[in-house]
C-alpha positions in Angstrom: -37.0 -15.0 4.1 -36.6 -13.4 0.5 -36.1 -15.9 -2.4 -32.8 -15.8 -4.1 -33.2 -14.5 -7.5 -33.2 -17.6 -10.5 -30.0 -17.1 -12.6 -29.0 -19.3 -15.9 -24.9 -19.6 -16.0 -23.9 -19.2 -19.6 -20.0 -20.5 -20.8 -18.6 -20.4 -24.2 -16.0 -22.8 -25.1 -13.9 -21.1 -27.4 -11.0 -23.4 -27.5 -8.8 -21.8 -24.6 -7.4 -24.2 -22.1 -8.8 -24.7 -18.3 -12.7 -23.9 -19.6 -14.7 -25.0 -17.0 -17.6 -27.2 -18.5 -19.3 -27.3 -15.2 -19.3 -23.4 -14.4 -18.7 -25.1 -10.9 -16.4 -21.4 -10.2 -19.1 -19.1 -11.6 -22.1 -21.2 -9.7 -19.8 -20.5 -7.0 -19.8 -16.7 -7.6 -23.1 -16.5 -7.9 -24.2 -17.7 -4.9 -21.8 -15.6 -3.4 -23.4 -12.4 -4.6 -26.5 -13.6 -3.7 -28.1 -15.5 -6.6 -29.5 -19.0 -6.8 -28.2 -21.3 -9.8 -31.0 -22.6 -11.6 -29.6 -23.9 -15.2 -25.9 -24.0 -17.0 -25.6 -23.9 -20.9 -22.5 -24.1 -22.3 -21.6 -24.6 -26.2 -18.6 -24.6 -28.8 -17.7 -21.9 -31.1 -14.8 -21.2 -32.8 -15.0 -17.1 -32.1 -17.9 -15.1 -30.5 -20.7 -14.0 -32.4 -19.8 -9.8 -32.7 -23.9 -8.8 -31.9 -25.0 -11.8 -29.2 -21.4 -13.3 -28.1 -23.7 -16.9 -28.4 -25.2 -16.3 -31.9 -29.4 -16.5 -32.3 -29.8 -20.3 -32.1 -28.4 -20.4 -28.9 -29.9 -17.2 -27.4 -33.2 -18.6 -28.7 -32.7 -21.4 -26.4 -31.7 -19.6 -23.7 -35.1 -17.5 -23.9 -37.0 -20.5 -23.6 -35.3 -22.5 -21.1 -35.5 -18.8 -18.6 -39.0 -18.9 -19.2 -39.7 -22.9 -18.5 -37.4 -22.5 -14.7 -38.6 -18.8 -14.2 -34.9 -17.2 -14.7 -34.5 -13.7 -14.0 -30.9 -13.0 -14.7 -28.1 -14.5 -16.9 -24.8 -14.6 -16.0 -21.6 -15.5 -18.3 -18.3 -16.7 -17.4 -16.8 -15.0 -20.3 -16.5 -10.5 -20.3 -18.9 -9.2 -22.5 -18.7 -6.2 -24.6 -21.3 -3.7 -23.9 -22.9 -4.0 -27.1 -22.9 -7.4 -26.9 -24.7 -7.2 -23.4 -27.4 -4.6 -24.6 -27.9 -7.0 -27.8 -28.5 -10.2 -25.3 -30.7 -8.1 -23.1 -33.0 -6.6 -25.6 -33.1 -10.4 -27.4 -33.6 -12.3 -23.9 -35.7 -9.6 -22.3 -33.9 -10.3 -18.7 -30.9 -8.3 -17.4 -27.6 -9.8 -18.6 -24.1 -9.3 -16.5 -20.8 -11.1 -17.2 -18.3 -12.5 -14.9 -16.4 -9.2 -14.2 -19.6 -7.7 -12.9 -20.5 -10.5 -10.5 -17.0 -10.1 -8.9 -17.1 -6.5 -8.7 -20.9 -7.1 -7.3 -19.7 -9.9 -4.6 -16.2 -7.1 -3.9 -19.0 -4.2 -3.2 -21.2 -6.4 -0.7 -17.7 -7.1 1.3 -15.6 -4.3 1.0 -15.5 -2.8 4.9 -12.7 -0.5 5.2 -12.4 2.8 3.6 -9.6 1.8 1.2 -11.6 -1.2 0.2 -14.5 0.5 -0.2 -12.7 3.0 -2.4 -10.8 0.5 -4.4 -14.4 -1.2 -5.0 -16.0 2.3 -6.4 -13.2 3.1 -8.8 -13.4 -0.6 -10.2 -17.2 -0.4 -10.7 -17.0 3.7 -12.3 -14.6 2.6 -14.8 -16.4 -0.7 -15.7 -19.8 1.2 -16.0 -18.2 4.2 -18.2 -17.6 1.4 -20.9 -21.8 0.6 -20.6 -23.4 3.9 -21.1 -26.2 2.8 -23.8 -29.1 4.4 -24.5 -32.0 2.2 -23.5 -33.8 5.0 -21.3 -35.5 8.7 -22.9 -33.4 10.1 -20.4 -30.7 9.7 -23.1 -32.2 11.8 -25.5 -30.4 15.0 -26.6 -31.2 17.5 -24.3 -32.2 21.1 -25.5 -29.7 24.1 -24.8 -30.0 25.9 -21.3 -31.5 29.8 -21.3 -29.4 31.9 -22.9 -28.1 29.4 -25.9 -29.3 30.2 -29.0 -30.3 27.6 -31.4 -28.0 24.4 -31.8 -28.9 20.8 -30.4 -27.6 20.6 -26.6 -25.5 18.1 -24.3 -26.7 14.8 -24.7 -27.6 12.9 -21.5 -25.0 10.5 -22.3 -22.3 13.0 -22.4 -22.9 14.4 -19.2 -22.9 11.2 -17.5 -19.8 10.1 -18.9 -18.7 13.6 -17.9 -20.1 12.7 -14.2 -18.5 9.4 -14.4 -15.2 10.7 -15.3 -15.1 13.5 -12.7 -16.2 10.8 -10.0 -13.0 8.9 -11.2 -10.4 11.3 -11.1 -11.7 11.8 -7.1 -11.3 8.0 -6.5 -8.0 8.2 -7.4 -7.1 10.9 -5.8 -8.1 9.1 -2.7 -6.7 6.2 -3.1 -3.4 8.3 -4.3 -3.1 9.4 -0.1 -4.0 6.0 0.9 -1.0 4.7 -0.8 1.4 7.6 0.4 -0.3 6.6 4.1 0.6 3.0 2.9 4.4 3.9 2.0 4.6 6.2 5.2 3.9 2.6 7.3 6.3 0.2 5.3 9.1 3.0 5.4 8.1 2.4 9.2 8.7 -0.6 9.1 11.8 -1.0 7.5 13.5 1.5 9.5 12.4 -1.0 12.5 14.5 -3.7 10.2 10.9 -5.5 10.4 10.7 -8.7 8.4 7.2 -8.4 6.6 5.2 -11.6 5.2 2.8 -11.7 3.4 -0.5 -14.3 2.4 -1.4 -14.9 -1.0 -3.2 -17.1 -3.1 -6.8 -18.3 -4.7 -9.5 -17.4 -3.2 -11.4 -19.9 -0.8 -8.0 -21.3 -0.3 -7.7 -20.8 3.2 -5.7 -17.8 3.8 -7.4 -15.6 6.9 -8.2 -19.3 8.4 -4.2 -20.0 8.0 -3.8 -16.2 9.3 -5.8 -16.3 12.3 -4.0 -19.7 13.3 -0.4 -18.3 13.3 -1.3 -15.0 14.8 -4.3 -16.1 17.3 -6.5 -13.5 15.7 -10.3 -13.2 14.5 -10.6 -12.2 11.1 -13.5 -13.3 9.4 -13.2 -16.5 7.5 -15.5 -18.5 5.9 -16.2 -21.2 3.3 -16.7 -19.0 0.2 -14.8 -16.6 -2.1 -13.8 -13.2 -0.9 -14.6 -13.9 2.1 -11.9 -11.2 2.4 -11.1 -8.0 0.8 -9.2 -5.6 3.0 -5.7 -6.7 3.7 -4.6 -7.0 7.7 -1.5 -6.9 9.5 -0.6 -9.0 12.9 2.8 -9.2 14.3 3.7 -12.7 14.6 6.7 -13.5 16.6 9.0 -16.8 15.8 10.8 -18.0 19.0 13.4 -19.8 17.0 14.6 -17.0 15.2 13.5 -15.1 18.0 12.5 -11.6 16.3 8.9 -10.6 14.9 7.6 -10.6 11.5 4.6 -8.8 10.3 2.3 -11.0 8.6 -0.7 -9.9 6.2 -3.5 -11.2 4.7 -4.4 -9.9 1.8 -7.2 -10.2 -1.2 -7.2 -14.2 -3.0 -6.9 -14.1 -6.3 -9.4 -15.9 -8.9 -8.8 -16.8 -12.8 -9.5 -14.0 -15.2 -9.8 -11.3 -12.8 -10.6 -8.1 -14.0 -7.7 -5.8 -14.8 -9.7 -3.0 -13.4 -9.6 -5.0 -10.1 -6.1 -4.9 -10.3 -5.6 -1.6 -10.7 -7.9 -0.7 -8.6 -6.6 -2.4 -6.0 -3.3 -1.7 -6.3 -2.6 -0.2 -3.3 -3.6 -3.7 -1.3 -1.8 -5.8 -3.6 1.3 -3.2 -3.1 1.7 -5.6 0.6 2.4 -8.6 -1.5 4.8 -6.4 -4.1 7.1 -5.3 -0.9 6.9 -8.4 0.9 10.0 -10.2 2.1 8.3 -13.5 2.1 5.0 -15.1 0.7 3.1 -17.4 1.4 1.3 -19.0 -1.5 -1.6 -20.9 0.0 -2.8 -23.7 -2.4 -6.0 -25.8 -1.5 -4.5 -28.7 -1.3 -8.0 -30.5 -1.6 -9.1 -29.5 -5.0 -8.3 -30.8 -7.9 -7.5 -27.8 -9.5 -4.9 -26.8 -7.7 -2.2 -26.9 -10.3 -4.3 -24.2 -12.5 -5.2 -22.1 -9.5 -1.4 -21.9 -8.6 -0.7 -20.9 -12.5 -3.3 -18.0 -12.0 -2.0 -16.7 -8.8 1.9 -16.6 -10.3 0.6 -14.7 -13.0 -1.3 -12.3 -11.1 2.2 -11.9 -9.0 3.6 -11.0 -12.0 1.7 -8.5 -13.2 1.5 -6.6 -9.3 5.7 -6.9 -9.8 5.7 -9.3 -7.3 7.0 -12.4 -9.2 10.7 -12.2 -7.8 9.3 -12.4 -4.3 10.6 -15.3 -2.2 7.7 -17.5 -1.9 6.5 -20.8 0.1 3.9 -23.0 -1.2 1.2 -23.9 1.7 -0.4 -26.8 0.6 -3.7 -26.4 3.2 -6.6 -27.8 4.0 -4.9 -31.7 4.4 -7.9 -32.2 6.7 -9.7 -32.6 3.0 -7.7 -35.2 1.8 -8.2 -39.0 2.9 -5.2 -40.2 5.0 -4.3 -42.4 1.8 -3.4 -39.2 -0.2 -1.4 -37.7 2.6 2.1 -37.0 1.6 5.2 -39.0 3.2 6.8 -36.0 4.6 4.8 -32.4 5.5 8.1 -30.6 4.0 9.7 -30.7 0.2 10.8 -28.7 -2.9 7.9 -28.0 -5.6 8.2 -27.3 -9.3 6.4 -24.0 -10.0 5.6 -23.0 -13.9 7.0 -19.2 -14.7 3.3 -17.5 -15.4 4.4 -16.3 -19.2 7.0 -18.5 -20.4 7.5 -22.4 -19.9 10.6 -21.6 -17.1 10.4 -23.6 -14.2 11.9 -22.5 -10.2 11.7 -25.0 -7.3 10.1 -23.3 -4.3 9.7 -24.7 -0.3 6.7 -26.2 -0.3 4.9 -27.3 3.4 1.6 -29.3 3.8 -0.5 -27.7 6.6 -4.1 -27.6 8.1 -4.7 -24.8 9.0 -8.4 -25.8 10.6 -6.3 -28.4 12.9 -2.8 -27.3 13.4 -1.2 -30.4 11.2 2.3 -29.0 10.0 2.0 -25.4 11.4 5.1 -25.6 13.6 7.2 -27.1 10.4 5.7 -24.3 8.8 7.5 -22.2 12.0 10.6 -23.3 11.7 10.6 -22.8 8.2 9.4 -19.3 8.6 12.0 -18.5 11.0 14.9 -20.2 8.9 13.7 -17.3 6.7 13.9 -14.6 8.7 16.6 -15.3 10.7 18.5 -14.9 6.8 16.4 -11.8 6.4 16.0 -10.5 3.2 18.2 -12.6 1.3 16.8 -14.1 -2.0 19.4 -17.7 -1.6 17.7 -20.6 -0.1 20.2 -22.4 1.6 21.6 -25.3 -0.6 21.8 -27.7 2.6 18.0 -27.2 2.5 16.7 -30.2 3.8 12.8 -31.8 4.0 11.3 -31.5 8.1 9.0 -34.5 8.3 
């Protein structure tokens, strides 16, 4: 078996809220992608340094601690600029990648369909037309072709920007017929009057586990993030409303994700946009739950999907010790508006989705829904199912 490469996690508290002093999320990614923790350094600055994001003192100690564990790679949480990663790389003498790359990295290893796989390429062109540096003689200014006289020719640079851009344009030309496919299939759909729910939340919080309960299918779940990438559509049918629904499970969502991920995957996040429902699956387990939910809402906003009737699923209540398990499986929850400090009270259910605890509240709650259709009002008689 091949050794996991040695990676050093790198965070810079820079006085934001919700830094994680643990890098418990990055160690997380990084395994994910493949890479085995060895060391985490984290320090206080006030701004980052403009040439080495750390400043000298730190980078110095960096160099050293890589060569005492053996470290081939460094990883930050924070996005570096691409001077500031050629800087670190040339100072440390290992390769150097940021947060944004290790996610784009972990989306390329589990991207299966051809949408996701072309979602995946566009993210990763338009990151790596940001990092053409010259560290390689290929880079040198090339000499004018036969028939050019005099005058310094294209530089290598240019062409693969050129190259880059070119490769671009044909992603999203791609993923431009994928999403008039996708429009094609909900226009479908509502013409059928079909009721369409959708899953969303952080990553590792459950979702395709919750999914593949409700709709007694097999879509890969696991204990790790992105375990899924390419969204899937079941129809579900709830007896008490007696109709079906079409349920998807969608991408999870993670804090700073890149906004070229977003755009780029648009055309997936476009389910959760036209929902009529969604669920917003919480990991009821971690203690973090109350940032991961702020994340989510303002990744909702930014797809235009904030308005969306939603449902909190509070899953994974296996996790929790019988002591912490709530009175009634069935209430109202305060949720935080992602830019501005207004407040809505959404349904809020506690489920497992691993042993069927509070799925057929969750049911009747779902069919309540669609039995209403697609109205936005939540009936004011609304009361808690224990």
């Amino acid at each position: 078996m091949t050794p996991k490469p040695l990676a050093i996690l790198v965070g810079v508290d820079l006085g934001l809220p919700n830094f994680d002093r643990e890098l418990q999320e990055l160690g997380l990614l990084a395994q994910t992608a493949g890479l085995e923790p060895v060391e985490r350094v984290t320090c206080k600055r006030r701004a980052p340094d403009a040439a080495l994001f750390i400043g000298s003192g730190k980078a110095d100690e960096i160099k050293m601690l890589a060569q005492q564990v053996g470290a081939t790679e460094v990883l930050f949480d924070q996005a570096l600029s691409p001077a500031q990663q050629r800087n670190l790389e040339r100072y440390l003498e290992l390769p150097v990648n940021d947060r944004t790359l290790l996610i784009l990295e972990i989306f390329g290893q589990r991207a299966r369909s051809h949408e996701g796989k072309l979602q995946v390429e566009l993210a990763r062109l338009q990151y790596s037309s940001t990092r053409l540096v010259r560290r390689w003689s290929h880079l040198e200014r090339q000499t004018g072709g036969a028939g050019v006289r005099g005058g310094p020719g294209e530089k290598q640079i240019e062409l693969d920007k050129r190259m880059i851009g070119e490769a671009i344009k044909r992603c999203k030309e791609r993923l431009s017929k994928v999403k008039k496919q996708r429009q094609t299939q909900r226009r479908q759909r509502d013409r059928r009057n079909a009721f369409g729910i959708s899953l969303v939340g952080y990553t590792n919080a459950g979702k395709s586990t919750l999914f593949n309960s409700l709709v007694k299918a097999k879509t890969y779940a696991a204990d790790q993030l992105f375990a899924t990438l390419d969204t899937t559509t079941r129809q579900l049918y709830l007896g008490d409303a007696q109709r079906m629904v079409s349920l998807s499970d969608t991408v999870g969502f993670i804090r700073d994700l890149p906004h070229g991920l977003v755009n780029a995957f648009a055309a997936t996040l476009q389910e959760a946009a036209d929902a009529d429902l969604l669920l917003h699956v919480v990991d009821a387990a971690n203690s973090d739950y109350l940032e991961q939910i702020e994340q989510v809402q303002r990744v909702l906003e930014e797809i235009g999907a904030a308005d969306v009737p939603q449902i909190l699923i509070f899953n994974k209540l296996d996790a929790l010790e019988k002591s912490r398990w709530p009175l009634q499986l069935s209430d109202m929850f305060e949720v935080k508006d992602a830019f501005s400090e207004a407040t809505r009270r959404v349904e809020r259910v506690f489920v497992s989705a691993h042993t069927g605890d509070g799925l057929p509240q969750l049911r009747q709650l779902l069919s309540a829904h669609a039995a209403l259709g697609n109205s936005l009002d939540i009936p004011e008689t609304f009361e808690a199912v224990v």
